[in-house]
C-alpha positions as CSV (number, residue, x, y, z in Angstrom):
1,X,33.5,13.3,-53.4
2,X,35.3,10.2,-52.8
3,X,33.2,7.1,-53.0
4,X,35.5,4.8,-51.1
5,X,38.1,5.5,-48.3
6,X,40.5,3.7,-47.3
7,X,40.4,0.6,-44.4
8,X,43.9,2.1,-43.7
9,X,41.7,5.8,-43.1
10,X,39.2,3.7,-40.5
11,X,42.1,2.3,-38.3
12,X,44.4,5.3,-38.0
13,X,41.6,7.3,-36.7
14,X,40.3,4.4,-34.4
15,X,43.8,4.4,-33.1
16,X,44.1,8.5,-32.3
17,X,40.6,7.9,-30.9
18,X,41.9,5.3,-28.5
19,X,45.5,8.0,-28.0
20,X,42.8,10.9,-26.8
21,X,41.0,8.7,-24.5
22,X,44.2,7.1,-22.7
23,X,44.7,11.5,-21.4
24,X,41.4,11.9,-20.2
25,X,40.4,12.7,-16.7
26,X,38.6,9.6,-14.7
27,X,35.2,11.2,-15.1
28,X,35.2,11.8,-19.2
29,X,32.2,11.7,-20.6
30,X,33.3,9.2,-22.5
31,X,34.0,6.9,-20.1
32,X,30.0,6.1,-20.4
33,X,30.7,4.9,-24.0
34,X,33.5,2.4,-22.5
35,X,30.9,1.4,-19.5
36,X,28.7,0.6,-22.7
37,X,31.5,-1.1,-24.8
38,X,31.7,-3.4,-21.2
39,X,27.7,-4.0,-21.4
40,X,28.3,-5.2,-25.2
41,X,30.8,-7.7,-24.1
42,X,28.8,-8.8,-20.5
43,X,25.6,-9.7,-22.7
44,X,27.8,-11.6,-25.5
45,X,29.2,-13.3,-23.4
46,X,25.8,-14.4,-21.8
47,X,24.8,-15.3,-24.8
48,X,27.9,-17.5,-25.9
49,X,27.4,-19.5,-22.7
50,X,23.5,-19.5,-22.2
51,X,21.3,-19.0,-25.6
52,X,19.9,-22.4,-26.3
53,X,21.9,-23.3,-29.7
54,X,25.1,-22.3,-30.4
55,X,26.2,-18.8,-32.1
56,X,28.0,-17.9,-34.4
57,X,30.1,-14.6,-33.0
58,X,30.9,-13.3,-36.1
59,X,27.0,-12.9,-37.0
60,X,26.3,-11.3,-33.7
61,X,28.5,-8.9,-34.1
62,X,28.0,-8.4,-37.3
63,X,24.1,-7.9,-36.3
64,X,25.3,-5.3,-33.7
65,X,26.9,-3.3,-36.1
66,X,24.3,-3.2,-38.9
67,X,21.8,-2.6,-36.2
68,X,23.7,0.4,-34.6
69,X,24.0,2.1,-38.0
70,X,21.0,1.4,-39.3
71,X,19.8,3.3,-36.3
72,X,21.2,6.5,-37.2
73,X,18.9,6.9,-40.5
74,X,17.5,4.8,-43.3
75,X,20.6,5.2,-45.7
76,X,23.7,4.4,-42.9
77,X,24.3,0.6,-43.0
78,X,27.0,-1.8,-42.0
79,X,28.1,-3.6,-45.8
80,X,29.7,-7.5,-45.1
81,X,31.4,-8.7,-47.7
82,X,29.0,-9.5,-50.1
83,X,26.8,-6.8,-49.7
84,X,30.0,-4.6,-50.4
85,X,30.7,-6.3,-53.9
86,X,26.6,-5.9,-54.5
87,X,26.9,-2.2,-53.9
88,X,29.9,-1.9,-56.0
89,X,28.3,-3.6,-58.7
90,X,25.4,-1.5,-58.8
91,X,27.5,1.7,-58.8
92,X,29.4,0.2,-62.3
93,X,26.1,-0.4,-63.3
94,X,26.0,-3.9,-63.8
95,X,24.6,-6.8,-60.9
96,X,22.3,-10.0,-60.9
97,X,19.2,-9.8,-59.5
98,X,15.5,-8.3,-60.3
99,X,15.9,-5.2,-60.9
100,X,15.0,-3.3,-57.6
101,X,16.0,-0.4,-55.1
102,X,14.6,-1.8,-51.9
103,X,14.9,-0.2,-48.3
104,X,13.8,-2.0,-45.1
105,X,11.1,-0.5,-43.3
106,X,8.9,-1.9,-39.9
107,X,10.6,-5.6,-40.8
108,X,9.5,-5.3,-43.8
109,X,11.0,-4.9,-47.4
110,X,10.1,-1.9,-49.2
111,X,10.7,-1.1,-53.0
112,X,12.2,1.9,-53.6
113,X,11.7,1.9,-57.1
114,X,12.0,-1.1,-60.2
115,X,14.2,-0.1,-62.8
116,X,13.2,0.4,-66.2
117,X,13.2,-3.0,-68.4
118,X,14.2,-5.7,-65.6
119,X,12.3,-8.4,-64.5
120,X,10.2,-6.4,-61.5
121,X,9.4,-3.4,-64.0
122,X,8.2,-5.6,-66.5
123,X,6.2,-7.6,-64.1
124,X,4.6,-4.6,-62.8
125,X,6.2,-4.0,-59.8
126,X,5.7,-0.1,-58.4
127,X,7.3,1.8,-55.5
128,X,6.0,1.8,-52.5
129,X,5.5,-1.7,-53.2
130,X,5.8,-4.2,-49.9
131,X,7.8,-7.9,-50.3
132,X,6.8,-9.5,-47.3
133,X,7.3,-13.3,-48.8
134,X,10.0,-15.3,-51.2
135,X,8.5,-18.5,-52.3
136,X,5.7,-18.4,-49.6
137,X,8.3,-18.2,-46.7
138,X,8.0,-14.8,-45.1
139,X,10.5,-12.6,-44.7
140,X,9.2,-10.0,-41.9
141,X,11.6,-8.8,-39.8
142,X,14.4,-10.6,-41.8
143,X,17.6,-8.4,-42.6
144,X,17.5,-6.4,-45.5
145,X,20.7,-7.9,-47.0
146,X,19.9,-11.4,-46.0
147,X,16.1,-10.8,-48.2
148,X,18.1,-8.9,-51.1
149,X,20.3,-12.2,-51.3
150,X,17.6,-14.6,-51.6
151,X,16.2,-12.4,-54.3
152,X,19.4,-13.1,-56.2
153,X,20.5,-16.0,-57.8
154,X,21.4,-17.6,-61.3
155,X,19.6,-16.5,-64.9
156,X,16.4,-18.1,-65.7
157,X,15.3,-19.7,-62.4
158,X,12.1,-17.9,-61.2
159,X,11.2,-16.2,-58.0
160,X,7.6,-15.5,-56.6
161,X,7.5,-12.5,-53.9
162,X,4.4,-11.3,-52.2
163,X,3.7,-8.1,-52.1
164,X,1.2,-5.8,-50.0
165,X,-0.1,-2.8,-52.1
166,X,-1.6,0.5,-50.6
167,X,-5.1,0.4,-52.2
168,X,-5.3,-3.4,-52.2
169,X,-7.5,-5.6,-49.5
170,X,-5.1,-8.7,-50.0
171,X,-1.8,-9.6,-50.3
172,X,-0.7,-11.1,-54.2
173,X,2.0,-13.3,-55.5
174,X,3.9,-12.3,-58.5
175,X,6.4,-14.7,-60.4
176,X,9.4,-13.5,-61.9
177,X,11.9,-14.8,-63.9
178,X,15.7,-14.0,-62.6
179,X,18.4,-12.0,-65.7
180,X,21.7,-11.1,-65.5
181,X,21.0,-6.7,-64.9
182,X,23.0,-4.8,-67.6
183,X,21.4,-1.1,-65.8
184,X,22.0,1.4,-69.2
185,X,21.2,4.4,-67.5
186,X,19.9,6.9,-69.9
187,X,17.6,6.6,-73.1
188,X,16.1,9.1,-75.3
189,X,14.1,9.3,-78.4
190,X,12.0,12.2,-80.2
191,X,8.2,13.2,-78.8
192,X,7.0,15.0,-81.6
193,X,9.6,18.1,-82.4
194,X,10.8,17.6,-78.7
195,X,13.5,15.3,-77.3
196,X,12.9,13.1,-74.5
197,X,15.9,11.9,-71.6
198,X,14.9,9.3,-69.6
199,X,17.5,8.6,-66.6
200,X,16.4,5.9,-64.5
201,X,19.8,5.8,-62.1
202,X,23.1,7.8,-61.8
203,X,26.0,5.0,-62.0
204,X,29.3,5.7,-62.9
205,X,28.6,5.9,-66.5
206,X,25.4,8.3,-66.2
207,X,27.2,11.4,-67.4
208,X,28.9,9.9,-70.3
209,X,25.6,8.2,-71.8
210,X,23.4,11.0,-71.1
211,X,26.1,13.3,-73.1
212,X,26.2,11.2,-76.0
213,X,23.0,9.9,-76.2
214,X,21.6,13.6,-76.5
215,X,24.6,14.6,-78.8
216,X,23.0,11.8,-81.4
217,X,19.9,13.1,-81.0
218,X,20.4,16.2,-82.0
219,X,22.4,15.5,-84.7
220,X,19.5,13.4,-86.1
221,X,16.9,15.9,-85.1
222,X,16.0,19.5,-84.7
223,X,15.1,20.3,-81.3
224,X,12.7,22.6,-80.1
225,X,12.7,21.8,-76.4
226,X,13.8,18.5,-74.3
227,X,11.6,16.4,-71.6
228,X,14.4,15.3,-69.0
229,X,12.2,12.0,-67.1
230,X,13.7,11.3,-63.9
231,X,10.6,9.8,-62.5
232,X,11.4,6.3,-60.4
233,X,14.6,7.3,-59.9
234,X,16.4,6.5,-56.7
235,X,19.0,8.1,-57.2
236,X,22.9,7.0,-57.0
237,X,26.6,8.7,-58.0
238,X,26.9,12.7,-56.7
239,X,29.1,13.2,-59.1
240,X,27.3,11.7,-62.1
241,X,24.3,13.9,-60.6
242,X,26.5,17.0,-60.9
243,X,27.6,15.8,-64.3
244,X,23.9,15.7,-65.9
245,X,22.4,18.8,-64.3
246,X,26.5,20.6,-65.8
247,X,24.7,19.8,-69.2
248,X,22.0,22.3,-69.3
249,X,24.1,25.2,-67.0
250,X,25.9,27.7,-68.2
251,X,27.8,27.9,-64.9
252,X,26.9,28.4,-61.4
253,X,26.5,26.2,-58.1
254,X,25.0,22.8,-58.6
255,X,24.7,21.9,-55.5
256,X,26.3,22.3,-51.6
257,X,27.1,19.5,-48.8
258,X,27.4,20.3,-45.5
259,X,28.3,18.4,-43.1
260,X,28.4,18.6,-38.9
261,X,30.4,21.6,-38.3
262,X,29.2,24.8,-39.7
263,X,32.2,25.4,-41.9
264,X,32.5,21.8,-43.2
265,X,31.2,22.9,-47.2
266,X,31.8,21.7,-50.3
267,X,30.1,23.2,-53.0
268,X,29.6,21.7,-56.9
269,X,29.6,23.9,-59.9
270,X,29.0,24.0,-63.4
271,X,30.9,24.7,-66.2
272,X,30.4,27.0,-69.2
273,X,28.2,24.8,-72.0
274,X,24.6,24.5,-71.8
275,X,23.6,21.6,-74.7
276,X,20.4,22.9,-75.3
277,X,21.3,26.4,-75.7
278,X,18.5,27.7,-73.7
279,X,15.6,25.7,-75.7
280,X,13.0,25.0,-72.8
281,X,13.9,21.9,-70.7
282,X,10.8,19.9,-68.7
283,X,11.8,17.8,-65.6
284,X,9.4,15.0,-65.1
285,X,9.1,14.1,-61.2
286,X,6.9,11.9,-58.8
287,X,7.4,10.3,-55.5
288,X,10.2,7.6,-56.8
289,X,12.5,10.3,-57.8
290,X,15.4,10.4,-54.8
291,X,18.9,11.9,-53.9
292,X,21.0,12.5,-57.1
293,X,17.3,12.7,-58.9
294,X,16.5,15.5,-56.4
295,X,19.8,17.3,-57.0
296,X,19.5,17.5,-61.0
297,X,16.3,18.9,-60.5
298,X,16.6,21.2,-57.7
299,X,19.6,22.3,-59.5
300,X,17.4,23.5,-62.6
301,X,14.6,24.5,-61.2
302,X,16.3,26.9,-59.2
303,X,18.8,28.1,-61.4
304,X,15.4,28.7,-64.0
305,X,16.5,26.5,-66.3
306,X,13.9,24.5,-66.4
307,X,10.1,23.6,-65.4
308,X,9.7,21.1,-63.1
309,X,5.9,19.3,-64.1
310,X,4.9,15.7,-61.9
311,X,4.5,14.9,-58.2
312,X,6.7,16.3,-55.6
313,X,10.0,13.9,-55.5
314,X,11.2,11.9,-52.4
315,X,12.8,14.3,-50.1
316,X,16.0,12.3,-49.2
317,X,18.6,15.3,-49.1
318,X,21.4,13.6,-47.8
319,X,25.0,12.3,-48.4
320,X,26.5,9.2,-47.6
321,X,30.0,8.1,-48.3
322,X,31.2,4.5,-48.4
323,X,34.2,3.3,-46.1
324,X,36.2,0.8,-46.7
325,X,36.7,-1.1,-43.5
326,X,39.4,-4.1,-45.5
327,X,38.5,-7.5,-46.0
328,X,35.8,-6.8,-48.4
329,X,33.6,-4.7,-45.6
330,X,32.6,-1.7,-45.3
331,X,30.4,1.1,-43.7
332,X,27.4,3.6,-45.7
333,X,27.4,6.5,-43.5
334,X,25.3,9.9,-43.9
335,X,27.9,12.6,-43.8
336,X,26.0,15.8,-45.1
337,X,22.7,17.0,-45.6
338,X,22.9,18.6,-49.4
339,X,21.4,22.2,-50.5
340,X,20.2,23.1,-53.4
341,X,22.0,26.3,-55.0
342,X,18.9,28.8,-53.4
343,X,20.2,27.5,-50.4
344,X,17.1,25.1,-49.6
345,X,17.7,21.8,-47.9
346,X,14.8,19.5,-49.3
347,X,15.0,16.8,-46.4
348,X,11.8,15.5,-46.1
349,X,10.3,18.2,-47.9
350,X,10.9,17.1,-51.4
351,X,10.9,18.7,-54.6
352,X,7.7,20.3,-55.2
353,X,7.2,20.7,-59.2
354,X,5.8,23.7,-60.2
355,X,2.9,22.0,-62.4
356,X,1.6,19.3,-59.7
357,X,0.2,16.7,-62.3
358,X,-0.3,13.2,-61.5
359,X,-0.2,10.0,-63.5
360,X,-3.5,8.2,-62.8
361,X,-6.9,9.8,-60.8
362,X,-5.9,6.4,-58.6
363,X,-2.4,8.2,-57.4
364,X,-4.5,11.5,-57.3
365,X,-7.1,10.1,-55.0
366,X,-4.2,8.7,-52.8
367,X,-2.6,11.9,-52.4
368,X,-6.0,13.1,-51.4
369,X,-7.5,11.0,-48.9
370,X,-4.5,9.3,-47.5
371,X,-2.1,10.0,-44.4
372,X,0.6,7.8,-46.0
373,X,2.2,9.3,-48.3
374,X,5.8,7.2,-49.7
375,X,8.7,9.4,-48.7
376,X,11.8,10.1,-46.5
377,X,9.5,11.7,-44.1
378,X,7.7,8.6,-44.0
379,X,10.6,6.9,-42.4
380,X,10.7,7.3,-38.2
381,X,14.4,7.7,-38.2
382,X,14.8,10.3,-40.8
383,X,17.3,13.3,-40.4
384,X,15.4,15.8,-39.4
385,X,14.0,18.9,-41.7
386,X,14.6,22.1,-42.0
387,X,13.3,23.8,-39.3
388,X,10.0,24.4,-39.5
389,X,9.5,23.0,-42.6
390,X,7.4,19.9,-43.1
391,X,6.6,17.5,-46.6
392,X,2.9,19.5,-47.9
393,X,-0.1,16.6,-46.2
394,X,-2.6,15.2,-48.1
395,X,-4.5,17.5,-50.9
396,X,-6.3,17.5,-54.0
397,X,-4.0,17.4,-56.8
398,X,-4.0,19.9,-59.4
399,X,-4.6,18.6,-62.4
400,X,-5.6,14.4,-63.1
401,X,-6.5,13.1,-66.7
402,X,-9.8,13.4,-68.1
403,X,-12.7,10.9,-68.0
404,X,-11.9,9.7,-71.4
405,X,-7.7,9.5,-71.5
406,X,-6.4,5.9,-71.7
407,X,-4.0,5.4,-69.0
408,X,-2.4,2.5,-69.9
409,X,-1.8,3.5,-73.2
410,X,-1.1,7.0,-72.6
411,X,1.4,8.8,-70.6
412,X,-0.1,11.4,-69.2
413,X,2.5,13.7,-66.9
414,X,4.5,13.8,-69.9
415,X,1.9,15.2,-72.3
416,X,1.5,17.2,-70.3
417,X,5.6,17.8,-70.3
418,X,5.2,18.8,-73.7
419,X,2.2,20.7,-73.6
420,X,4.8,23.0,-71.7
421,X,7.6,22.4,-74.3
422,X,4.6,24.1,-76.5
423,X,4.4,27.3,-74.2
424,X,8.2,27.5,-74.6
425,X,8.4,26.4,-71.0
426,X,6.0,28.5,-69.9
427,X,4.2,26.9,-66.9
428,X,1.5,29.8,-66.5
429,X,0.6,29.5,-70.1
430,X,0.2,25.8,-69.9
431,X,-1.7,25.8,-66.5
432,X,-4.3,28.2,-68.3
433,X,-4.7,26.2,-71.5
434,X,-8.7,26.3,-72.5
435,X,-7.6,22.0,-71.7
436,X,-7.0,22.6,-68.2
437,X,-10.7,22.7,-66.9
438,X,-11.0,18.5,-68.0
439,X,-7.3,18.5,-66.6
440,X,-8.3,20.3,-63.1
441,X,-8.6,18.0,-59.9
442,X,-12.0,19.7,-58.7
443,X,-14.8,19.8,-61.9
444,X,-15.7,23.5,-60.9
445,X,-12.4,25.1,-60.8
446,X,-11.3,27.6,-62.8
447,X,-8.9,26.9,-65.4
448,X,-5.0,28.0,-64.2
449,X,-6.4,29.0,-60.8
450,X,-5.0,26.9,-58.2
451,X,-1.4,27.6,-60.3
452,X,-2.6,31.4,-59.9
453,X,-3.2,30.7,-56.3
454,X,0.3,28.9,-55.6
455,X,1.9,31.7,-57.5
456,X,0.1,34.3,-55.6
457,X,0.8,32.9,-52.3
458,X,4.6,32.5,-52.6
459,X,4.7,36.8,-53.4
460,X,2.3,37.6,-50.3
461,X,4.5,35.5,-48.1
462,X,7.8,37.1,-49.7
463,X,6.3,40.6,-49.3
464,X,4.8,39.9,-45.8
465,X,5.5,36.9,-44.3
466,X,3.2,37.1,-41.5
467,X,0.2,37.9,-44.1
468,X,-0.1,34.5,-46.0
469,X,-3.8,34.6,-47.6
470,X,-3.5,35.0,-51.2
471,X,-5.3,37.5,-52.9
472,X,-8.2,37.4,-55.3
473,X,-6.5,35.1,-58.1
474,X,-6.2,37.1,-61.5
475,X,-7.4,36.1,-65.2
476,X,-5.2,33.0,-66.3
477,X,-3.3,34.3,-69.3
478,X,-4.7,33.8,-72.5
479,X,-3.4,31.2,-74.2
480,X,-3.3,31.2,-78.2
481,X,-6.7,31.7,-80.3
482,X,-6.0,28.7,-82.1
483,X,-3.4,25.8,-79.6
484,X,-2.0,22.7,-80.9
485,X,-3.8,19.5,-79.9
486,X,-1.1,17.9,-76.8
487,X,1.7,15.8,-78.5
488,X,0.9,12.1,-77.8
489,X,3.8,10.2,-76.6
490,X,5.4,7.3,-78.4
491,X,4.3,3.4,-77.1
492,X,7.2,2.0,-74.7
493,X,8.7,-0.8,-76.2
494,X,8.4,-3.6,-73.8
């Protein structure tokens, strides 16, 4: 997919538009749009001659058209100038700033997600986060590109934002220092006999680093397995997203776009060349993995190449293509909704992993008790879902770490990633380990058993679909006589 068209695209298809409307009859329907065009230019003109300072027209209309996208969904915008270069600098990979995704929601700014080693990520910044201040000056109901450029500015002058936290009685400031953000994209490093991929963004160099930086690791190491960590990411590039899930596929359909009309569909496939050559792969999710995150891992999980072990992922399963509009402007507009290569759309709905572990018994407990759960569906102008699917409500978790795991200096979704690895990528084994009974959400259930549930649901349904009641579970499988204590993962560098 292209990621820019042409301004030249934009006007020759705004000029056939104008061509097709000269021939129609007096009562076209789309004479109402021109009535409506008329309103626009009635109520500028009333305010041009009556609002109580002058206006800049420019802004206004400007305003008009990034209000009538944004309108659409939460990812179509209107890009002026400068917001245009920012986007194209963060697609390269390289932009001044913090170090955030943020989105605008009820006036407010949301983060998306703080990449890894900037500013906000070392400051402790997490998604879901709310900015609702710069330098004690609010900034509800301020335009998302007008907040994002405040947050900007030159290397070494500091910032302090406000933030609102779910789970938090009081608003806090937070102080940051401004860098210059050089995004590198992919890390990795050996847990034990397993590698580990952390991707934190897909720019246009995502691909290429994730290929090489797993090539070096395996010429330096034996690997038994591989832990692919796409928590907190928000996504980015299609095609770099096609590119990393093409490394661990030996062919097949990545992934599908489809657009308004039925027959509008592009599909992505893989190539011959699986890296790992078939060694067990673990994808790490949660709630801050988005979009190209979501296609890598819908990709492998149902093409069963890999286990999926974390918190169900964002559910934004859309496309958007940049337009070039000239001048240094441009328009973000959803064009498709994408499909993973069973056919699901995961629109709202998310990723769900099939090992539902989360980080902390805090997150657990919001998952739990809480109606607000950070996601697409969470948005009021989302695309719609599937029909008649719906993002699963609030619910115990499965499994949360033990009384006496340290979780600040411990990481627990991804021991349990290689607990897993351990199984061979066996999901079952590892959801029955004699560990699991600390590691279940409820102290009285039964090791493996609501795995052995969810597993024995999904075959009633796809037996009988009216009959949904799972049966009596059966015995979790009986893991080895003798297993290996869970791999500890090595301390982050700050």
């Amino acid at each position: 997919m292209k990621k820019f068209l042409t301004g030249g695209v934009a006007a020759l298809a705004l000029g056939v538009g104008a061509m097709a409307y000269a021939n129609q009859p007096v009562f076209s329907p789309k004479s109402d749009t021109y009535e409506m065009l008329e309103l626009f230019g009635d109520v500028l003109a009333l305010v041009q001659q009556n609002y109580v300072v002058e206006t800049d027209d420019k802004k206004l209309i400007e305003a008009a058209l990034e209000g009538m996208l944004s309108s659409l969904d939460p990812h179509s915008n209107y890009l002026p100038a400068e917001d245009f270069t920012d986007l194209k600098e963060k697609t390269r990979g390289s932009y001044g700033g913090l170090g955030l995704e943020v989105q605008s929601e009820d006036g407010a700014v949301k983060v998306v997600t703080p990449m890894d080693d900037t500013p906000a990520s070392k400051a402790g910044i997490m998604s879901g986060d709310y900015i609702t201040a710069i330098n004690g000056t609010s900034i509800l109901g301020q335009r998302l590109n007008d907040a994002v450029s405040q947050m900007k500015g030159e290397p070494k002058t500091d910032i302090t934002i406000t933030i609102v936290r779910e789970g938090r009685d009081e608003p806090f400031d937070v102080t940051l220092t401004r860098e210059i953000i050089n995004v590198k994209s992919v890390k990795a490093r050996m847990e034990g006999d397993f590698g580990y991929l952390r991707i934190s963004s897909f720019n246009e160099n995502t691909a290429k680093e994730a290929r090489d930086a797993l090539t070096e690791l395996k010429a330096k190491h034996k690997l038994k397995g591989l832990v692919l960590d796409l928590r907190n990411n928000p996504g980015g590039l299609l095609d770099q997203s096609v590119g990393v899930a093409d490394m661990f596929l030996e062919g097949g359909e990545v992934v599908s776009q489809r657009g308004r009309d039925t027959s509008d569909i592009v599909r992505y496939h893989a190539k011959k060349g699986d890296m790992m050559k078939g060694l067990p792969i673990v994808v790490l999710t949660n709630p801050g993995s988005a979009s190209a995150a979501e296609i890598v891992a819908g990709a492998l999980q149902d093409q069963k190449r890999a286990s999926i072990v974390g918190l169900t992922t964002f559910g934004k399963g859309s496309v958007q293509s940049v337009m070039d509009l000239g001048e240094g402007r441009a328009v973000k507009l959803t064009i498709a909704r994408y499909f993973t290569p069973s056919g699901r759309s995961i629109q709202k709905t998310g990723i769900e992993p099939d090992l539902e572990v989360a980080q902390t018994k805090e997150q657990a407990k919001i998952i739990a008790s809480s109606a607000f759960q950070y996601s697409e569906a969470a948005y009021k102008n989302a695309l719609d879902a599937d029909e008649g699917k719906a993002r699963r409500e609030k619910h115990e978790v499965s499994e949360v770490p033990p009384e006496d795991y340290d979780t600040k200096a411990g990481d627990f979704q991804l021991a349990r990633a290689l607990d897993v690895l351990g199984y061979n990528g066996d999901v079952k084994m590892a959801a029955a380990h004699p560990r699991g009974k600390a590691y279940a959400a409820a102290a009285d259930a039964k090791p493996g058993s609501r795995f052995e549930k969810k597993m024995q649901a999904k075959a009633a349904a796809a037996k009988d679909p009216v009959k949904t009641t799972p049966a009596t579970p059966a015995a979790p499988a009986k893991p080895p006589e003798t297993p290996a204590e869970p791999a500890k993962p090595a301390t982050p560098k700050p």
